[in-house]
N, C-alpha and C positions, 0 to 999 in steps of 0.2 A: 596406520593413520597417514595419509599423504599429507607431505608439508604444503604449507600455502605460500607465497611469495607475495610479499606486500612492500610495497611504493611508500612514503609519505611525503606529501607536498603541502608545503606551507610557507609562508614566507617569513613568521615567528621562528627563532631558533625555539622560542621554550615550548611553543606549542608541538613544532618537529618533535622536540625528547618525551615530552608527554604522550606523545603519539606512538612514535617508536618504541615506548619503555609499555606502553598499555599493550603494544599490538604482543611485544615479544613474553608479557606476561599468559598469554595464552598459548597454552601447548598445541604445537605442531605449526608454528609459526613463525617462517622468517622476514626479517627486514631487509632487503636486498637492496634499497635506495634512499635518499632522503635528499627531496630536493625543493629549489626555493623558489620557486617560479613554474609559470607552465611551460615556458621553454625548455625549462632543463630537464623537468617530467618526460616532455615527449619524446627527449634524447636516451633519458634513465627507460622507459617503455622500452625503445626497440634496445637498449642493452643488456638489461637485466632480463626481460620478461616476466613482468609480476601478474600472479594472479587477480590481485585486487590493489588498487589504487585507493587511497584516501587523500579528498583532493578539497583543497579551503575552497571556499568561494570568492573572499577576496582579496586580490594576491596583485602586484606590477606585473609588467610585461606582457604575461598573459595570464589572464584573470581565470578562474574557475569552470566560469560558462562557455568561455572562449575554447580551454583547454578540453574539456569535456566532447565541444563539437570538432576539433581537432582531432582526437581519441576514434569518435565515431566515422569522421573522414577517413582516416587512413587504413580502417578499419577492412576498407572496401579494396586495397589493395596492400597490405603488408601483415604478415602471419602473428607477428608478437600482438599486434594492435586488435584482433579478432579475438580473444574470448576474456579479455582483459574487464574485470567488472568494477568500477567508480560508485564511492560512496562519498557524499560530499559533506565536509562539516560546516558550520555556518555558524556565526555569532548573530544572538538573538536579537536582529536589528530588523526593522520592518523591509529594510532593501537586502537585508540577506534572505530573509524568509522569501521574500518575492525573485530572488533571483534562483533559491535554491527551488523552488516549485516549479520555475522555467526548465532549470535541470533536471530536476524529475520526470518531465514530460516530454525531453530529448533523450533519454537514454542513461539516467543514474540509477545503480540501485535504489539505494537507499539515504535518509541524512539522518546527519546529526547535529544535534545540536554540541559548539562548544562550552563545555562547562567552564563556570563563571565564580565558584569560591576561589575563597585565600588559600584553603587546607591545599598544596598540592598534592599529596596522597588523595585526598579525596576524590581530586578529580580525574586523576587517573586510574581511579576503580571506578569512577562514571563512565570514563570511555571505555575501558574493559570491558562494560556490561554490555554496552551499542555496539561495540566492534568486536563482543563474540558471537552476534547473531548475522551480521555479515560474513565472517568466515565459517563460520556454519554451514550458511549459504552456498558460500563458494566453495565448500568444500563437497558440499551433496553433490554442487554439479560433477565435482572433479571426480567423484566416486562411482557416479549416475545413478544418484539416488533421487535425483530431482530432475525435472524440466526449465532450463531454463531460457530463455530465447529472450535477443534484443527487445527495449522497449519497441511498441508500435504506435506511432503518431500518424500514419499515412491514413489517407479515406478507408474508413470501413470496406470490409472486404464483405459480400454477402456471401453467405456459408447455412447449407439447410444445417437443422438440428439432430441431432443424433440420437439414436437410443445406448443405454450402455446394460447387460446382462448385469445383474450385482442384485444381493439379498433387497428386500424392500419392506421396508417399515410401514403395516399398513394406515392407511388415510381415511382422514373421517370425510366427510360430504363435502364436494367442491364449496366452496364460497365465493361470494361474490366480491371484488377486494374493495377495501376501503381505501388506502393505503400500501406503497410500495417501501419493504427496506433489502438495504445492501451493504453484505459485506464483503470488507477490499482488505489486500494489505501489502508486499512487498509488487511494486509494480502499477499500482491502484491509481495515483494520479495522472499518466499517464491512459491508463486503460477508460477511467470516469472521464477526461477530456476528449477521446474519440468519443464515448459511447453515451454519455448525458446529455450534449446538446440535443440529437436526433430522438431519443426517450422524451426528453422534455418540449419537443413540437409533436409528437406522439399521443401523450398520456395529460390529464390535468391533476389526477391524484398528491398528494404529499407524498415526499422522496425523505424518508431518514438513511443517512450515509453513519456505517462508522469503517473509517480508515484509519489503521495503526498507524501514529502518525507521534513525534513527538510534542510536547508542548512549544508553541510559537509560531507552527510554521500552517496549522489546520486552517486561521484566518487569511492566509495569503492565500490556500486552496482555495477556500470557498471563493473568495473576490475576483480568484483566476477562472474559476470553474462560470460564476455568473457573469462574465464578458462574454461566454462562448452561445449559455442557455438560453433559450425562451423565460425558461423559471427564475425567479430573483433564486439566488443561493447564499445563505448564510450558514457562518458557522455560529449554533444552538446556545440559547441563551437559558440558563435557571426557570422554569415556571412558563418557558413561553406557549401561546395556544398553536395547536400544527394545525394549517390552512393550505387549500387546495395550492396548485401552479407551485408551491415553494418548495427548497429541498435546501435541507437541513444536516449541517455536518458536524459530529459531534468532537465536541473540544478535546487538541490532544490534552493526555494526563488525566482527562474524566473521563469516566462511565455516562454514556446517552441510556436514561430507559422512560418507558412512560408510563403512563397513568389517566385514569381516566376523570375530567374534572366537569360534571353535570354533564350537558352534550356534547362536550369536548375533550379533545384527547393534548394533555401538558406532558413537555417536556420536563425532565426532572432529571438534574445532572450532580454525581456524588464521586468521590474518592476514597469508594470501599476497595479493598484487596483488590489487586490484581487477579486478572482470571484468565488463562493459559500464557500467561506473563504480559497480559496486557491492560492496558488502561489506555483509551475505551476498549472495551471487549466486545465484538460484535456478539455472542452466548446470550450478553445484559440486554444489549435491546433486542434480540431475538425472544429470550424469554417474554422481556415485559411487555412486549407488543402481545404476545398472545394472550394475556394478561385482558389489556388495552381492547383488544378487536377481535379476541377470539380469533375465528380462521377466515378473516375478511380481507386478506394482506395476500402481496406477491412480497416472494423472500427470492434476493440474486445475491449466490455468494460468489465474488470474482476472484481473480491470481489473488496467489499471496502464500505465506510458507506457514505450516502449522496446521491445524484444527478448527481452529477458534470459528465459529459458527456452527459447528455438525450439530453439537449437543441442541445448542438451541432452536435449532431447525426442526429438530422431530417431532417436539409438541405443536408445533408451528403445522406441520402436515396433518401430525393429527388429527388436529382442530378445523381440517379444510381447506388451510392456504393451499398454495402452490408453489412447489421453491423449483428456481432455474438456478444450474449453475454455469461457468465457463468453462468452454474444453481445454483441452490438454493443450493443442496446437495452437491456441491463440494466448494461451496465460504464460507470465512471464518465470511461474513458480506455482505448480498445478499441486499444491498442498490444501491449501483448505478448498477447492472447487474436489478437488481429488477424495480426500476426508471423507465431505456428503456425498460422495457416489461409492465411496467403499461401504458408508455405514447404511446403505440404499434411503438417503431422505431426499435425493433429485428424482425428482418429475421429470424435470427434462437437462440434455449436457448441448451447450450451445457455442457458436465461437462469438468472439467479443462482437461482432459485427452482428450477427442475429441475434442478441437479448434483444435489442430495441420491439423489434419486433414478434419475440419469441413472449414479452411482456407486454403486448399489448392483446396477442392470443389470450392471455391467462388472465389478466383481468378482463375479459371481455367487453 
């Protein structure tokens, strides 16, 4: 098992030792730094050379967001600062969620939210849990058991579509779609910020999103994501009815699934079991939709690490749909777009720059 080298940046001492005592409770993990600011980060970076940073968002001097584009600048010219992966923690404020969202779509892994009991035990087997799938992460890459490459915020790159040889789960009768869903996960708001605006001057269908995401930070998406779109974007409320032009993001810590309510199709959002450790699970609304619309749906699973979509995709082709997924070369972690093309339920393997239009082929 290769060790991992990790950073902590904070400007709390207690949150530093919570941080430091979560990361080092995970085996094959060292704490090489711990610093209070993003000045002294950038200094601890090129000294230490850590695998992954855990960086607050906000901090004096310099702030998270700052530090972060700082990170990505030097990047371009100095060796420690190039394959260094930032995950940011955030206290559940509306300016933290909206600044952590901003970071997400510059170049951060992953966030977290800071846990907020009294129990300090508790909380530091919260963060254990978020920051062993970051080091996971980073440690696939270290391993090369993953793909992972800088976020991309630049203009779409056009990229034809590809075919991939791999087993194929056969398919029932094309359908004509009713509706488009997508699932995202490590890398996701970043990739839905390139690739939603241009889909949604595209298409008029309903968009359900489920992105792994945790609770607090899904509403700053959505509010971010509908600045950019033609489509109003919210994140998914209990009961609501799904209507053309909108796209809909399902709330972190819930399950998005639907149902069908006389000639419409309702959103219906619960807090059953986790499903490949996650809540929302894209699986839930991939099942339900098929449920909902039969094979009248396009299915796009994007970046992101794990499975979570394959299963639910197959009956989804089954039944007719269509699923696209994202290639290799354009995802930031080619695990679940990777998944559906090992378990053969992609139709088609696309870069994040040709869904838009690899989606407007499929629903005809």
């Amino acid at each position: 098992m290769q060790q991992v080298k990790a950073l902590v940046v904070d400007d709390s001492a207690i949150f530093r030792m919570l941080v430091n005592n979560a990361l080092l409770s995970i085996p094959g993990v060292t704490v090489v730094g711990r610093s209070r600011d993003g000045k002294e980060a950038i200094e601890a970076i090129r000294s230490q050379q850590p695998d992954l940073v855990t960086l607050d968002v906000e901090m004096p001097v310099m702030d998270g967001l700052q530090t972060l584009r700082e990170i990505r600048r030097l990047a371009s010219t100095e060796e420690a600062f190039k394959h260094v992966k930032v995950v940011l923690l955030s206290a559940l404020t509306k300016q933290g969620a909206d600044t952590t969202i901003q970071g997400l779509n510059e170049g951060a892994m992953e966030c977290i939210p800071k846990p907020e009991e009294k129990d300090v035990e508790r909380n530091q087997e919260t963060l254990k849990a978020h920051l062993q799938r970051s080091v996971d992460l980073v440690r696939a890459q270290m391993d090369g058991h993953s793909h992972i490459a800088a976020a991309r915020t630049e203009p779409l790159a056009r990229a034809a579509s590809g075919t991939v040889e791999t087993k194929v789960v056969p398919r029932g009768v094309r359908q004509k779609a009713q509706a488009i869903v997508i699932g995202v996960s490590t890398g996701g708001p970043a990739a839905l910020s390139a690739m939603l605006p241009e889909l949604s001057q595209k298409v008029h269908l309903p968009i359900l999103i489920v992105q792994h995401m945790p609770p607090g930070f899904t509403k700053s998406l959505a509010e971010s994501l509908s600045k950019k779109c033609r489509h109003k974007v919210v994140e998914a409320s209990d009961g609501e009815l799904v209507v053309a032009d909108t796209i809909y993001v399902a709330p972190g810590g819930k399950h998005m699934a639907l149902a069908n309510s006389g000639m419409n199709k309702k959103i219906s959002l619960n807090e059953a079991p986790l499903e490949n450790g996650c809540r929302p699970s894209v699986d839930v609304l991939f099942r339900s939709a098929a449920m909902a619309y039969g094979g009248k749906l396009t299915a796009v699973i994007l970046t992101g690490m794990g499975s979570d979509g394959t299963l639910g995709a197959k009956p989804l082709r089954e039944l007719g749909a269509y699923v696209i997924v994202q290639d290799k070369a354009s995802s930031v972690v080619w695990g679940m777009p990777g998944s559906a093309v090992e378990a053969g339920v992609a139709d088609e393997v696309v870069s994040l720059g040709g869904i838009p239009d690899a989606v407007v082929r499929a629903v005809g």
